[in-house]
N, C-alpha and C positions, 0 to 999 in steps of 0.2 A: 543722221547719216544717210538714211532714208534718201532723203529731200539735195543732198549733195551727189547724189548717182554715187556714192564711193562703197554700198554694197545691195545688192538685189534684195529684191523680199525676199523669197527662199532662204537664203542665209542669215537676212536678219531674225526670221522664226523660226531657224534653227538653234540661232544662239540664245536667243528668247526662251524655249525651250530647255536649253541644257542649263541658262542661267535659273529659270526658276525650278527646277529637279535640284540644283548644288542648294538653294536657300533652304527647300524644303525638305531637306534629305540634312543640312544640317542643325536646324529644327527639331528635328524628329529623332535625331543622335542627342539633341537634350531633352531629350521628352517631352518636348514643347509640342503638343499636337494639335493644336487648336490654332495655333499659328502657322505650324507646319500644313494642316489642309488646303486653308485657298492655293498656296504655290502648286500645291501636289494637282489645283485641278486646274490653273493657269498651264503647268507643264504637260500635262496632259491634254489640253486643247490645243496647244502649239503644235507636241508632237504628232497629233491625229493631223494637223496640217502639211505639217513638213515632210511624214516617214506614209501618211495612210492611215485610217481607222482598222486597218485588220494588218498593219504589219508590225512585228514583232517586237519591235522599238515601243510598242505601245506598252506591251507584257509588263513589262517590267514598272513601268507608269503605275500602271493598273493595280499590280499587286500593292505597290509601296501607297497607294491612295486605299484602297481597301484595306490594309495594314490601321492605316492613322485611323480611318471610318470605323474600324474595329474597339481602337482605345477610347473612339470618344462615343460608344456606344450605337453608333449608325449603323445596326445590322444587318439591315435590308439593303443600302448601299455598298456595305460591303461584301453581302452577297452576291449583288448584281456584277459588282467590278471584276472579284474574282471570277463570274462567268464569263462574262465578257472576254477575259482574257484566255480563259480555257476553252474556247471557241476559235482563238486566234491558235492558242497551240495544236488542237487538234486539225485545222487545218493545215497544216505546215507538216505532215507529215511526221509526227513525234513518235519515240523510241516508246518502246513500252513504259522506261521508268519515267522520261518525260512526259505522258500520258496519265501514270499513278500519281506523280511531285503536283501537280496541275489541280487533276478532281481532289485530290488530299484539302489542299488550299479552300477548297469551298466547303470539305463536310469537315475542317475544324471552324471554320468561323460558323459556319450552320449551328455544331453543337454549341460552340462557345455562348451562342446567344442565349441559349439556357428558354428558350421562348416553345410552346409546343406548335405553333406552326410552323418550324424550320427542321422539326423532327424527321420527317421525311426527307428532305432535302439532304439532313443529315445522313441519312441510312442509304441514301441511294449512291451518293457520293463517295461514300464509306468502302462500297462494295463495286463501286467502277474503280476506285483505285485501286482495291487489294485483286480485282481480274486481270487487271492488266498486267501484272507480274506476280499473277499466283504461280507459274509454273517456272518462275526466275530460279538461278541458284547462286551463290556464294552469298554477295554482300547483297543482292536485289533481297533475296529470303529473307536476311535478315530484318530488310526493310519491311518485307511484306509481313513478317510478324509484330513488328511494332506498330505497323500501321492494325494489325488484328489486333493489339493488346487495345488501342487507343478507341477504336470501336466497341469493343469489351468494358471499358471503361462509362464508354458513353451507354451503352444499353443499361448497366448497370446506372446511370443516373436518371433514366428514366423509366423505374421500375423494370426493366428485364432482366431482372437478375438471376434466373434461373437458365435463359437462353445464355447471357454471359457466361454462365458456368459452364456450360456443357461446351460451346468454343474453346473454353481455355482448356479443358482437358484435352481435347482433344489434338489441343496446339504444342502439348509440354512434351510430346516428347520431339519434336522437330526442334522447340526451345534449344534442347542438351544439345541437338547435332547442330546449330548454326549458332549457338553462344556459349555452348559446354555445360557442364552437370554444376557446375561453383558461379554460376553469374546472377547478377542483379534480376534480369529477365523471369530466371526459372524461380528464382526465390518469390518474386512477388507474384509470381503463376500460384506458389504452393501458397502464400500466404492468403489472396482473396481466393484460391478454393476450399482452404480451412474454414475461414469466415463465412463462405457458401455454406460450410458442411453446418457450421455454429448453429447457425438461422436457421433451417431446417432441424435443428437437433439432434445433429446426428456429433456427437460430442466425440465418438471415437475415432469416426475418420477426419472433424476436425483436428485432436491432438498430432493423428499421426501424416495430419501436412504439416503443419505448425512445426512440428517437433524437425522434419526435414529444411522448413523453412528455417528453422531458428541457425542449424546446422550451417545451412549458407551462409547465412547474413555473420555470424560469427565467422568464418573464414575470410568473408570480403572487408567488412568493416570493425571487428573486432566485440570481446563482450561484453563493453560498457557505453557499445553506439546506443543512438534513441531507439532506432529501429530492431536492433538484435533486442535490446529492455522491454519495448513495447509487447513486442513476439513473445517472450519468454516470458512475462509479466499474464498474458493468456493462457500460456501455457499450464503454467502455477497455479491458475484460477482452474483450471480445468481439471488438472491432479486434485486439486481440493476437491472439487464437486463430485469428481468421481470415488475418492474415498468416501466421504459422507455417504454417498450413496451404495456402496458398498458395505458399509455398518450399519444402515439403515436397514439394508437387506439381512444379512446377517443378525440383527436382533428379530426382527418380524419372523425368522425361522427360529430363531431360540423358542422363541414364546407361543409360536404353534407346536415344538415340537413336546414344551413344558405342560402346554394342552392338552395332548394326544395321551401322553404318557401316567398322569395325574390318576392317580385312584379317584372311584367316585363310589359314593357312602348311599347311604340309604337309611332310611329312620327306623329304628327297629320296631318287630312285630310286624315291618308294611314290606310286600316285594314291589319290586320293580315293574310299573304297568308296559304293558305294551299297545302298540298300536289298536287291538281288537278290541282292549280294554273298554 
């Protein structure tokens, strides 16, 4: 077509472009990702021609190429991409929650890669997206604390599990006000700071998140979910440990008290020496 003058280059690499994004994009809707790549980096070299390397036409390239680079394990690629493109959004003047949806993009595939050099990238990313709309309210908060749960999460896989703790308390009670005192949210708050309490040993303020936790989870999904079983299944364990342990105690004072009380004999004809003896 080219070569017939019947359409310019510019429009032939634009449709070149949207042609190789539809191959690759329906590729990738069959989870075909290895096939789905090259198009994703064909359409993204088009479109860096046709729209500009820093214009916003590329974003979306970008992410859907770091996406695929994700499944087939290319972390570092897919970290680059995703930067790449949250450089494009930050230029353009973005909203707060367009600013948070963007860094989010890089500290989940960061953590995702499970690798300890992306750890930091993780935590840095983690914490420019929940600033950018820490002081949002309605539906942005409730973002902002899922994006805190999901950080929470990740500390907690790389040994911070104590720093994760003390976040999530301090998050439950914003939980109740922006997803109510009966939701998924605060139940799974109460459950990993039971399990916090576990691990440290502290068995009583375990039961009495668990026991709140178990309360939810039986009003949202009923008392024969895996999840309400799971809960309740520690909970039982924990009743047990703590009676045993309370007849433990309870005999150990029997038998000092059986001690104390005990007449004591002496051989006759002999007294009782004393220390001066």
């Amino acid at each position: 077509m080219l070569q017939c003058g019947n359409i310019v280059k510019e429009e032939w690499i634009e449709i070149q472009s949207r042609i190789k994004l539809s191959f690759a994009q329906l590729y990738q809707g069959q989870k075909r990702s290895k096939e789905a790549f090259p198009y994703y980096q064909k359409a993204l070299e088009y479109t860096e021609i046709a729209k500009d390397e820093k214009s916003l036409e590329c974003v979306q390239v970008l992410r859907e190429l770091a996406g695929v680079e994700q499944a087939l394990g290319l972390y570092d690629a897919a970290i680059s991409h995703f930067s790449r493109a949250h450089l494009i959004i930050l230029s353009k003047d973005p909203s707060p929650e367009e600013a948070a949806d963007s860094a989010h993009f890089i500290a989940r595939a960061a953590a995702a890669s499970g690798m300890h050099d992306h750890r930091d990238v993780a935590e840095k990313y983690f914490q420019e997206s929940m600033t950018s709309i820490k002081d949002s309210e309605g539906a942005e908060r409730a973002k902002f604390l899922s994006i805190q749960d999901e950080f929470c999460s990740f500390l907690q896989t790389t040994g911070q599990k104590e720093r994760a703790a003390m976040i999530l308390r301090e998050s439950l009670e914003a939980k109740v006000g922006a997803f109510g005192d009966f939701s998924p949210e605060v139940a799974e708050t109460y459950r990993v700071l039971g399990r916090a309490d576990l691990a440290q040993g502290n068995n009583s303020g375990a039961y009495a998140k668990l026991k709140k936790c178990v309360q939810i989870e039986t009003f949202l999904y009923g008392s024969q979910d895996k999840k309400t079983l799971a809960t309740q299944h520690t909970i039982d364990t924990l009743s047990k440990i703590s009676e045993a342990a309370g007849k433990s105690r309870q005999s150990v004072k029997a038998k000092v008290a059986f001690c104390t009380s005990a007449p004591q004999y002496t051989m006759p004809g002999r007294g009782r020496h004393s220390v001066a003896d």
